[in-house]
PDB file as gemmi writes it, atoms N, CA and C in Angstrom:
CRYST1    1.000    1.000    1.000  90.00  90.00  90.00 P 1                      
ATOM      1  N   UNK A   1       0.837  -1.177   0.000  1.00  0.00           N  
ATOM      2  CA  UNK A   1       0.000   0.000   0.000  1.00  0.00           C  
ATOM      3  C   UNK A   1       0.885   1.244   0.000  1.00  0.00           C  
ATOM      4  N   UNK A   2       0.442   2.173  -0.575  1.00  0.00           N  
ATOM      5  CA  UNK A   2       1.152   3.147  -1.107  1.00  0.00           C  
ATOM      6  C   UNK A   2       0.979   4.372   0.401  1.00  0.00           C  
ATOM      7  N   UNK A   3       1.591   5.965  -0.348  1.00  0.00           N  
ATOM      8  CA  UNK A   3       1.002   6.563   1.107  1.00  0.00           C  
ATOM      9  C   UNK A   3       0.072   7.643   0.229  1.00  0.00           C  
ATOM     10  N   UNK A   4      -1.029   8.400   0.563  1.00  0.00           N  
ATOM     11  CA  UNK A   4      -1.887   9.171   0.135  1.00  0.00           C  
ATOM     12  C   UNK A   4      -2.207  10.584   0.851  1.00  0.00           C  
ATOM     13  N   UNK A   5      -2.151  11.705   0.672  1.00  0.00           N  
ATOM     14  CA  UNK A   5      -2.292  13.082   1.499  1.00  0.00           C  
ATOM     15  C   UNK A   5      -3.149  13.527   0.780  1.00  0.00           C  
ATOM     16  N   UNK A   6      -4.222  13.715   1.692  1.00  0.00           N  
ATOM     17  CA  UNK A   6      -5.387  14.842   1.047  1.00  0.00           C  
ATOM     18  C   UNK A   6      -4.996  15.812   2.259  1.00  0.00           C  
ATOM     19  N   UNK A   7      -4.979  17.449   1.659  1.00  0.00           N  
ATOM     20  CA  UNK A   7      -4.766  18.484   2.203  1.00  0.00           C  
ATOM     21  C   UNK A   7      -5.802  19.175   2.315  1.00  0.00           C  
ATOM     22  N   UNK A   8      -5.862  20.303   3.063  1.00  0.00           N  
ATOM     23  CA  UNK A   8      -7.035  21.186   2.398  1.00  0.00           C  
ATOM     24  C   UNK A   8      -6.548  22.544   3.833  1.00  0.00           C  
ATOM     25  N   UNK A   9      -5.807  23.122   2.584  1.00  0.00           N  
ATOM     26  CA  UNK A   9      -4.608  24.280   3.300  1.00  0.00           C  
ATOM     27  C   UNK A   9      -3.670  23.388   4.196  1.00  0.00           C  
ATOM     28  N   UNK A  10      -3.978  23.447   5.646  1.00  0.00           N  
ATOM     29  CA  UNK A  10      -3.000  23.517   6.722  1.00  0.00           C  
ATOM     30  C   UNK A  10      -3.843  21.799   7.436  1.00  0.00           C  
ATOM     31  N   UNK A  11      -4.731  21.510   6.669  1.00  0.00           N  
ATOM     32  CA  UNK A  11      -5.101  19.872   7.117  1.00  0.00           C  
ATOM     33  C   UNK A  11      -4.482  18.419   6.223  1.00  0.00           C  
ATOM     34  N   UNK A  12      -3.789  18.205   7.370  1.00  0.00           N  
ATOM     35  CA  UNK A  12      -3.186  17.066   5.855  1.00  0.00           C  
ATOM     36  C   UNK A  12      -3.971  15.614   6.535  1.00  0.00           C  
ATOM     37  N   UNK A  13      -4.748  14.850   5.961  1.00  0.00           N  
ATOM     38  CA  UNK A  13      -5.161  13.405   6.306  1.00  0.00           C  
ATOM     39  C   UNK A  13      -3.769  12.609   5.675  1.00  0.00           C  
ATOM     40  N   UNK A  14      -3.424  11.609   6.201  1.00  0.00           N  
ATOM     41  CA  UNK A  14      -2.396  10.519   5.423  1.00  0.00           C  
ATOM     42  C   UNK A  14      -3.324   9.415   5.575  1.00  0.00           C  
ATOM     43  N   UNK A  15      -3.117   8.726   4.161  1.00  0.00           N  
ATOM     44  CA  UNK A  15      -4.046   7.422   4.343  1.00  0.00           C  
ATOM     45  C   UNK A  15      -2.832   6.432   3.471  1.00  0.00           C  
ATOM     46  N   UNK A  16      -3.145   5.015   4.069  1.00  0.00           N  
ATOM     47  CA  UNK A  16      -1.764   4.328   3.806  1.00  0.00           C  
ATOM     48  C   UNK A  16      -0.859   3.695   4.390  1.00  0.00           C  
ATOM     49  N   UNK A  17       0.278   3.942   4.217  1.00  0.00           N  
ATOM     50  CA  UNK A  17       1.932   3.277   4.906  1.00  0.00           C  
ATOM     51  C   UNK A  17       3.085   4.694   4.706  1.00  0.00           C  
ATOM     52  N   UNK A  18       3.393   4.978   5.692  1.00  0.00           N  
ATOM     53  CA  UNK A  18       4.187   5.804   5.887  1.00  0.00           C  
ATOM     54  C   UNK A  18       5.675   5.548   6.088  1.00  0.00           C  
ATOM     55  N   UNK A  19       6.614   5.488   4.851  1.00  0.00           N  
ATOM     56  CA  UNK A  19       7.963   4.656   5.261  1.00  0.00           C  
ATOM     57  C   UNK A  19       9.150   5.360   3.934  1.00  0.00           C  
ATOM     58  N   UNK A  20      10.427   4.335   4.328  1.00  0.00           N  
ATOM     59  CA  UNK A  20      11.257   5.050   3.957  1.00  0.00           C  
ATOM     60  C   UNK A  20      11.148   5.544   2.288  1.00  0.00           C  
ATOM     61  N   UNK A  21      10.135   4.417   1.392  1.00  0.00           N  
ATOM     62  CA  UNK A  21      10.030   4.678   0.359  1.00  0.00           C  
ATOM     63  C   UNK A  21       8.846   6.295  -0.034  1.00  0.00           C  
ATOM     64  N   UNK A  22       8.724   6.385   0.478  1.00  0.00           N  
ATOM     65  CA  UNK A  22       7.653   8.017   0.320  1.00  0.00           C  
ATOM     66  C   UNK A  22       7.782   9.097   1.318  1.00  0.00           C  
ATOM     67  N   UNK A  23       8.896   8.226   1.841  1.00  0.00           N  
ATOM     68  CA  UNK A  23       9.376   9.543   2.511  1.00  0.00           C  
ATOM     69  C   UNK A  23       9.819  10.978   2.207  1.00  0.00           C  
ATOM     70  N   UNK A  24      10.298  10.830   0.552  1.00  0.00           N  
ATOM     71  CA  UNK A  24      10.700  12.127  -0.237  1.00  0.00           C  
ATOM     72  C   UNK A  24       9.045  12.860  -0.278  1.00  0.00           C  
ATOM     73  N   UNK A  25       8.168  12.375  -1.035  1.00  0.00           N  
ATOM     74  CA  UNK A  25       7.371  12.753  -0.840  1.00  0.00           C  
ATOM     75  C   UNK A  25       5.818  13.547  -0.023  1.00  0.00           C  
ATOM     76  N   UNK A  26       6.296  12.387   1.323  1.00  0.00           N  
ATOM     77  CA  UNK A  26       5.944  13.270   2.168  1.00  0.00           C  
ATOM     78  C   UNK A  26       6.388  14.493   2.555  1.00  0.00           C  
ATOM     79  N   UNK A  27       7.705  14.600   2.725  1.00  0.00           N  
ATOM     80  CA  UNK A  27       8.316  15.935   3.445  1.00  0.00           C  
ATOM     81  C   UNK A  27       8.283  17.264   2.465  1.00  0.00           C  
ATOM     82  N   UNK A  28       8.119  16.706   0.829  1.00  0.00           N  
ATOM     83  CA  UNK A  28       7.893  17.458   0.233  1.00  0.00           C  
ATOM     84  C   UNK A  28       6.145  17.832  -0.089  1.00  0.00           C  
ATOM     85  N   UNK A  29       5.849  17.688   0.554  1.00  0.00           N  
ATOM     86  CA  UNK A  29       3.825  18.275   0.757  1.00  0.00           C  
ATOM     87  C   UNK A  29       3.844  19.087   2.187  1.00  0.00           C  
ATOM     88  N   UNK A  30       4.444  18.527   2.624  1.00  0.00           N  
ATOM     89  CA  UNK A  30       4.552  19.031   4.480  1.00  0.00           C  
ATOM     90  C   UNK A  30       5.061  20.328   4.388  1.00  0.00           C  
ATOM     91  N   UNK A  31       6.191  20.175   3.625  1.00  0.00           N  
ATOM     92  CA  UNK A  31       7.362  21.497   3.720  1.00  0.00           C  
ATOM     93  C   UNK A  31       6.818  22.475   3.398  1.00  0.00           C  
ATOM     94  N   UNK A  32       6.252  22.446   2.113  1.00  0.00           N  
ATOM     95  CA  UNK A  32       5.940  23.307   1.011  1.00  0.00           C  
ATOM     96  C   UNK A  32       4.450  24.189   1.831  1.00  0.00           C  
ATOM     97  N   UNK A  33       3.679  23.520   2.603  1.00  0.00           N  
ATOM     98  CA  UNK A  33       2.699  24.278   3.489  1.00  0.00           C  
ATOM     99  C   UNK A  33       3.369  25.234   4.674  1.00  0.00           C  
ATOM    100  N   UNK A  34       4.378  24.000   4.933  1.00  0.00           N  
ATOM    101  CA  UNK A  34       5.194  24.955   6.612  1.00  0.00           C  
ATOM    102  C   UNK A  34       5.346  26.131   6.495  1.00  0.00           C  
ATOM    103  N   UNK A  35       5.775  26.520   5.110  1.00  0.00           N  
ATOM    104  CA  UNK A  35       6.304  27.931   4.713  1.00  0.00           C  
ATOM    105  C   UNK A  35       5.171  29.180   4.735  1.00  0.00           C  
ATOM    106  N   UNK A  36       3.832  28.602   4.778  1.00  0.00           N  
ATOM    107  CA  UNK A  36       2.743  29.388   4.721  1.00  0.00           C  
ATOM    108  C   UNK A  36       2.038  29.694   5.592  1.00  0.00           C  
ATOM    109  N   UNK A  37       1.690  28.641   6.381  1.00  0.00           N  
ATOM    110  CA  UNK A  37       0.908  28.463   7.797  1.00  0.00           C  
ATOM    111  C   UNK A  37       1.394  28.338   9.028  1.00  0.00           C  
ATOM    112  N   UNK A  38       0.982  29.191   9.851  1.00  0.00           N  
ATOM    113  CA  UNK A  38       1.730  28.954  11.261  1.00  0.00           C  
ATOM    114  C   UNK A  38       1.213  27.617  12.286  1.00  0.00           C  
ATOM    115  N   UNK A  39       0.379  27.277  11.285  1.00  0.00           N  
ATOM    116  CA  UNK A  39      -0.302  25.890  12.355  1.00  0.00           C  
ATOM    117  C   UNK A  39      -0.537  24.562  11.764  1.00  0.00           C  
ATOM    118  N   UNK A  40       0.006  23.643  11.515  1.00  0.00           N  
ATOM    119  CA  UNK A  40      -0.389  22.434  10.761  1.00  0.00           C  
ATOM    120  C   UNK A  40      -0.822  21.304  11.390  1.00  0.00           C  
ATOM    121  N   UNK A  41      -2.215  20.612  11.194  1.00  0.00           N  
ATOM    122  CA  UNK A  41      -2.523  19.437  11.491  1.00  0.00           C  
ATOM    123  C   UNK A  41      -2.540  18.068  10.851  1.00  0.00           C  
ATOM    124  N   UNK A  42      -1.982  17.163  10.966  1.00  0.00           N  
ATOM    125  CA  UNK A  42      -1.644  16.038  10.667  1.00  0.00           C  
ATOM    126  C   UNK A  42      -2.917  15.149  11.167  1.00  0.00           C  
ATOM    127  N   UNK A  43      -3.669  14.317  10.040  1.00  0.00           N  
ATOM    128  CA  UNK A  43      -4.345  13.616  10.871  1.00  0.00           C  
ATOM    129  C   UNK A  43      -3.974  11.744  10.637  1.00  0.00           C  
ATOM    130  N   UNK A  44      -3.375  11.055  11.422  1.00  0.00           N  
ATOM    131  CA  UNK A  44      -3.081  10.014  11.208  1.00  0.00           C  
ATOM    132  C   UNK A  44      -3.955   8.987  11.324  1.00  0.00           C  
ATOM    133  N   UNK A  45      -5.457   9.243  11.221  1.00  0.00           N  
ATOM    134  CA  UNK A  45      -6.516   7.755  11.173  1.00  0.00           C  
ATOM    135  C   UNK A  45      -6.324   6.830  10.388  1.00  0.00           C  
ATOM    136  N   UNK A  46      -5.998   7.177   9.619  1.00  0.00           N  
ATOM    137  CA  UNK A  46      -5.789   5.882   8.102  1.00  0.00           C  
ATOM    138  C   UNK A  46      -4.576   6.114   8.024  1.00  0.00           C  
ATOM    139  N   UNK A  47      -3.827   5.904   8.785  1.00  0.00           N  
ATOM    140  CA  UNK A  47      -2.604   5.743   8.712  1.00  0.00           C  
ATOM    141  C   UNK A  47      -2.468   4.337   8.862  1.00  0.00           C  
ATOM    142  N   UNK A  48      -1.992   3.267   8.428  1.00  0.00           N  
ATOM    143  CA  UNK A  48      -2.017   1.416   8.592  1.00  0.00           C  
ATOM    144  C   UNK A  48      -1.025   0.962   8.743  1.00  0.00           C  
ATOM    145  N   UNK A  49       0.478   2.207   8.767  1.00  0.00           N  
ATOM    146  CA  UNK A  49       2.002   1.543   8.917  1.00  0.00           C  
ATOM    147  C   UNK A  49       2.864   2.878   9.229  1.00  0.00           C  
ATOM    148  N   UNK A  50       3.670   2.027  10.180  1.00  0.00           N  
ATOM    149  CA  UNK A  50       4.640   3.563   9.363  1.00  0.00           C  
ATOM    150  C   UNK A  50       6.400   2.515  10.272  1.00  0.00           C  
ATOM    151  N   UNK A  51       7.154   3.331   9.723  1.00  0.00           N  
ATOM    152  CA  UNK A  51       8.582   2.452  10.513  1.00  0.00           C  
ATOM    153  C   UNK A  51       9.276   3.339  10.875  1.00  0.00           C  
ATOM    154  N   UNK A  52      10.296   3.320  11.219  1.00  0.00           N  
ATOM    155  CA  UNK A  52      11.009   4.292  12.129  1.00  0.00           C  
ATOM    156  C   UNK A  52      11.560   5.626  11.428  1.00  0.00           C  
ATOM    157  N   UNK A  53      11.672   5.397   9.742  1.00  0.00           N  
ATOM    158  CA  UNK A  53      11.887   6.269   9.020  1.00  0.00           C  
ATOM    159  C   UNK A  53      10.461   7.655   9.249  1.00  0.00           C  
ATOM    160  N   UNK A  54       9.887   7.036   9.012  1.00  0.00           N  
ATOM    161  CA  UNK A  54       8.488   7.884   9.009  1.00  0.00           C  
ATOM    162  C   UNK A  54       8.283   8.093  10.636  1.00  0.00           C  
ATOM    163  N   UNK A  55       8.388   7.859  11.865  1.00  0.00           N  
ATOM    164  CA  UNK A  55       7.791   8.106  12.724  1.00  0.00           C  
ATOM    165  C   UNK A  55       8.946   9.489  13.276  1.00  0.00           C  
ATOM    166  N   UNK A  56      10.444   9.069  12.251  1.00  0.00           N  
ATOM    167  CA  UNK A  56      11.620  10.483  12.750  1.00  0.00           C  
ATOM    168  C   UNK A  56      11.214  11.594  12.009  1.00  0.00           C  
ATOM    169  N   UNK A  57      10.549  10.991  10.858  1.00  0.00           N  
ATOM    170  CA  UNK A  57      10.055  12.221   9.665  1.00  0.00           C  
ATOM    171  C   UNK A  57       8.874  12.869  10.822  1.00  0.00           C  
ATOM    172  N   UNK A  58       8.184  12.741  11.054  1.00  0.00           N  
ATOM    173  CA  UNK A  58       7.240  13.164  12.025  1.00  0.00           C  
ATOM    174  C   UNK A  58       7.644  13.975  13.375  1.00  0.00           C  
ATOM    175  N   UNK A  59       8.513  13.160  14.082  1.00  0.00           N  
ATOM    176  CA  UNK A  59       9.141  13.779  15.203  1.00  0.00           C  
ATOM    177  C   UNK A  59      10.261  15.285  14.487  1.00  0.00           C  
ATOM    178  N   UNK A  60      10.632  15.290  13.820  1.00  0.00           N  
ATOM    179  CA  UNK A  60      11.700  16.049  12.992  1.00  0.00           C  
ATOM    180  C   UNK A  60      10.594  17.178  12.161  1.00  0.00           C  
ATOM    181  N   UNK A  61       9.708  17.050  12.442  1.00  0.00           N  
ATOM    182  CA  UNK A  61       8.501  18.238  11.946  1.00  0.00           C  
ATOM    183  C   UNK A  61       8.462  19.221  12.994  1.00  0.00           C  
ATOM    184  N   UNK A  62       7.947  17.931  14.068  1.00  0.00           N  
ATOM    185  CA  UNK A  62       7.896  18.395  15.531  1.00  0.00           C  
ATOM    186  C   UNK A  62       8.987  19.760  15.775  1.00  0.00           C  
ATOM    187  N   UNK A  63       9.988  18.804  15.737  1.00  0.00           N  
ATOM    188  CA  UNK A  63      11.102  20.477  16.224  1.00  0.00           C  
ATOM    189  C   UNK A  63      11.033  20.899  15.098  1.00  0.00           C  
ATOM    190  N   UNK A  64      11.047  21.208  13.620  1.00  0.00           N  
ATOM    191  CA  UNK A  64      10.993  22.052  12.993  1.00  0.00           C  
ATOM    192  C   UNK A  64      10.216  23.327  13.306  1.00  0.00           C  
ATOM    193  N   UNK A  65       8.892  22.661  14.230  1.00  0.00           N  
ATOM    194  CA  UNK A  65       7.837  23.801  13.960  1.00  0.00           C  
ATOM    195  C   UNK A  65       8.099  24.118  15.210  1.00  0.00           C  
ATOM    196  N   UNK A  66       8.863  23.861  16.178  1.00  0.00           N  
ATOM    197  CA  UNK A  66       9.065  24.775  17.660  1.00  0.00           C  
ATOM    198  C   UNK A  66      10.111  25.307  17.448  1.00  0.00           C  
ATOM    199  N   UNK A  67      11.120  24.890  16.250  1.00  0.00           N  
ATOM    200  CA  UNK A  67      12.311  25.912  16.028  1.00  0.00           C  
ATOM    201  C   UNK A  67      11.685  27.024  15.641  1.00  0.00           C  
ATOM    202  N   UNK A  68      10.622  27.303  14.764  1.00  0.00           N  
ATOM    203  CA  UNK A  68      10.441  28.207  13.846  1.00  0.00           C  
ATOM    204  C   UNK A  68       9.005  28.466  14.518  1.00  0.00           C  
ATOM    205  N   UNK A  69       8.940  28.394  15.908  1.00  0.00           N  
ATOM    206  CA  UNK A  69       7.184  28.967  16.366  1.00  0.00           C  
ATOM    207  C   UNK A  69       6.168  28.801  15.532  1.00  0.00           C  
ATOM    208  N   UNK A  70       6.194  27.550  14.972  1.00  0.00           N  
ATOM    209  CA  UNK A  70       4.842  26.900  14.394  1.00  0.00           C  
ATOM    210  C   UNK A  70       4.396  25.953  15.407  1.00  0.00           C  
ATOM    211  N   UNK A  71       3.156  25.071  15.528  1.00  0.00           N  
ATOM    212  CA  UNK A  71       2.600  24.375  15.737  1.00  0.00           C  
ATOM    213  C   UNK A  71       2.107  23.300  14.544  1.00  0.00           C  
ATOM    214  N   UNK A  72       2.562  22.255  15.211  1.00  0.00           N  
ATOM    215  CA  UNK A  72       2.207  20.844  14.559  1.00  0.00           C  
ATOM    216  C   UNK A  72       1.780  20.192  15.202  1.00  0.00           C  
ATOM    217  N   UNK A  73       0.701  19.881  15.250  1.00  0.00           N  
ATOM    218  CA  UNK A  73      -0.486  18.735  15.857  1.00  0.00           C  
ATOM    219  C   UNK A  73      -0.795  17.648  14.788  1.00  0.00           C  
ATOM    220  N   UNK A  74      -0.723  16.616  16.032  1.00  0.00           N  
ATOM    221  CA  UNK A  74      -1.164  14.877  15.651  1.00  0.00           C  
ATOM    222  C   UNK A  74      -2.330  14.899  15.615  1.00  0.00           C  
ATOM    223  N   UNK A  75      -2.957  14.149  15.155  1.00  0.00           N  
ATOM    224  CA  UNK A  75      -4.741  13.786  15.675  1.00  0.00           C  
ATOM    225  C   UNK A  75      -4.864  12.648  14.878  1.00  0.00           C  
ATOM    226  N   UNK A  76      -5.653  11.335  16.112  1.00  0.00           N  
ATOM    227  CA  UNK A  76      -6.103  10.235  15.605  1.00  0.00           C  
ATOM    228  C   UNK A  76      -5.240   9.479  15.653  1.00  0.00           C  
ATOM    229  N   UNK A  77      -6.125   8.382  16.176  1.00  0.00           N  
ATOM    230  CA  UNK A  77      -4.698   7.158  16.701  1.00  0.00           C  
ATOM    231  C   UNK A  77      -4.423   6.336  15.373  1.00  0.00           C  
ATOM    232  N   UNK A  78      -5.173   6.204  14.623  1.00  0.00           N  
ATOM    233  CA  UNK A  78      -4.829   5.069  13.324  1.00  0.00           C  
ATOM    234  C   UNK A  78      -5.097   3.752  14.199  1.00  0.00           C  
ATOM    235  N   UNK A  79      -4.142   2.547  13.231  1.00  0.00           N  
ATOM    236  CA  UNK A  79      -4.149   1.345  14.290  1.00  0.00           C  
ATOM    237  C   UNK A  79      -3.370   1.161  15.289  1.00  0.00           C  
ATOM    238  N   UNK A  80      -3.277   0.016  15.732  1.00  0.00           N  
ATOM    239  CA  UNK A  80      -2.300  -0.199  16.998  1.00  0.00           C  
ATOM    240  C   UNK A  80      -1.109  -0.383  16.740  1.00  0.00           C  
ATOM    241  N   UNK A  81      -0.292  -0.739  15.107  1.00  0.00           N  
ATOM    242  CA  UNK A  81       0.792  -0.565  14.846  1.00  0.00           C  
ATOM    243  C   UNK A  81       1.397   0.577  14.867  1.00  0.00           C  
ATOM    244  N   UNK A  82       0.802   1.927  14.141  1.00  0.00           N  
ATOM    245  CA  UNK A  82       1.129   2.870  13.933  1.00  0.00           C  
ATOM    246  C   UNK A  82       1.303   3.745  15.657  1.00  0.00           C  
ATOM    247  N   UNK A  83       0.351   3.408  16.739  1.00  0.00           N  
ATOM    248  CA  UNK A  83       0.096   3.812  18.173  1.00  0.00           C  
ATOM    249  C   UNK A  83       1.834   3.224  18.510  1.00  0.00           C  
ATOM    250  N   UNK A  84       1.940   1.960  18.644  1.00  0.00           N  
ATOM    251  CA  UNK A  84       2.576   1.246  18.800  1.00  0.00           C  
ATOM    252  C   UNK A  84       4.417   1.648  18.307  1.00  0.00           C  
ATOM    253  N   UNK A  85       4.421   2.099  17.081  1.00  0.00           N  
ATOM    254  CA  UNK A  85       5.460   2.594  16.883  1.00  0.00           C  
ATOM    255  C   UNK A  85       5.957   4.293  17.357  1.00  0.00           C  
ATOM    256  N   UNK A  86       4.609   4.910  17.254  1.00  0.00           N  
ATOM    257  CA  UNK A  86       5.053   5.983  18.040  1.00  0.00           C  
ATOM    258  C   UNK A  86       5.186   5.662  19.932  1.00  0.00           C  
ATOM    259  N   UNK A  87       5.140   4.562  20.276  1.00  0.00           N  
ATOM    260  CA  UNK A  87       5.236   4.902  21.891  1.00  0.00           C  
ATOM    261  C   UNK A  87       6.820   3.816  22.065  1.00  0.00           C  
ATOM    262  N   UNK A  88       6.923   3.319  20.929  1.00  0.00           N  
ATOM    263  CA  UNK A  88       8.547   2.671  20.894  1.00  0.00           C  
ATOM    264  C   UNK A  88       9.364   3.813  20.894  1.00  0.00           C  
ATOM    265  N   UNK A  89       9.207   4.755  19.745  1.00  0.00           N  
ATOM    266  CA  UNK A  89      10.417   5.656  19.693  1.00  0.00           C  
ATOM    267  C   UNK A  89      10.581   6.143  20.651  1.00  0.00           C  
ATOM    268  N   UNK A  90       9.305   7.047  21.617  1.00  0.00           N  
ATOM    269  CA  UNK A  90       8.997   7.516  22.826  1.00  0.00           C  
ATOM    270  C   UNK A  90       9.821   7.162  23.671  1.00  0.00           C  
ATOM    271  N   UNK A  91      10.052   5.833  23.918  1.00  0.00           N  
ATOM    272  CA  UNK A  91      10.991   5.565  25.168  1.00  0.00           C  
ATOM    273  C   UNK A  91      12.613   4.937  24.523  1.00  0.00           C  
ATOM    274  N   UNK A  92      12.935   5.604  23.471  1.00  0.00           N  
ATOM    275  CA  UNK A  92      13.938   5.563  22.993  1.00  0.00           C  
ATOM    276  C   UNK A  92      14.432   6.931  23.265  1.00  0.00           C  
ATOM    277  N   UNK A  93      13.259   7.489  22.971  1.00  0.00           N  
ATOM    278  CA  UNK A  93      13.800   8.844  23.160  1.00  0.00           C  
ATOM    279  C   UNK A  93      14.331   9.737  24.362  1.00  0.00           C  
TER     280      UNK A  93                                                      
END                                                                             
């Protein structure tokens, strides 16, 4: 399964697998808004995968947007893999 972003301005849904192969692509939809909006929401419900590539791409937004006084918000747990990999890195971190 591929990864999919419907936007609509500063709302991005991801539906899919989130990993090292679309990773160019993601950061290039993400980026290209950061520059405009001071607030971006991510919504990860249909999110069905993601691996450690994608969960640093995510965390690495995170400080982007507190370097630069934006806000980036999560919303929506997806499944228990995707829950699951964000609370691994968590205590890596």
């Amino acid at each position: 399964m591929t990864l999919e972003i419907r936007n609509d301005n500063n709302y991005f849904k991801l539906k899919g697998i989130l990993n090292k192969r679309n990773l160019a692509f993601f950061k290039a939809e993400i980026d290209a808004v950061f520059e405009t909006f001071n607030t971006i929401t991510l919504n990860i419900e249909d999110l069905v995968g993601i691996d450690r590539h994608g969960v640093k791409a995510i965390s690495e937004l995170q400080n982007q947007a507190l370097a630069n006084n934006k806000r980036l918000s999560v919303i929506g747990l997806g499944n228990n893999k995707v829950y699951s990999s964000f609370k691994a890195a968590e205590k890596v971190a």
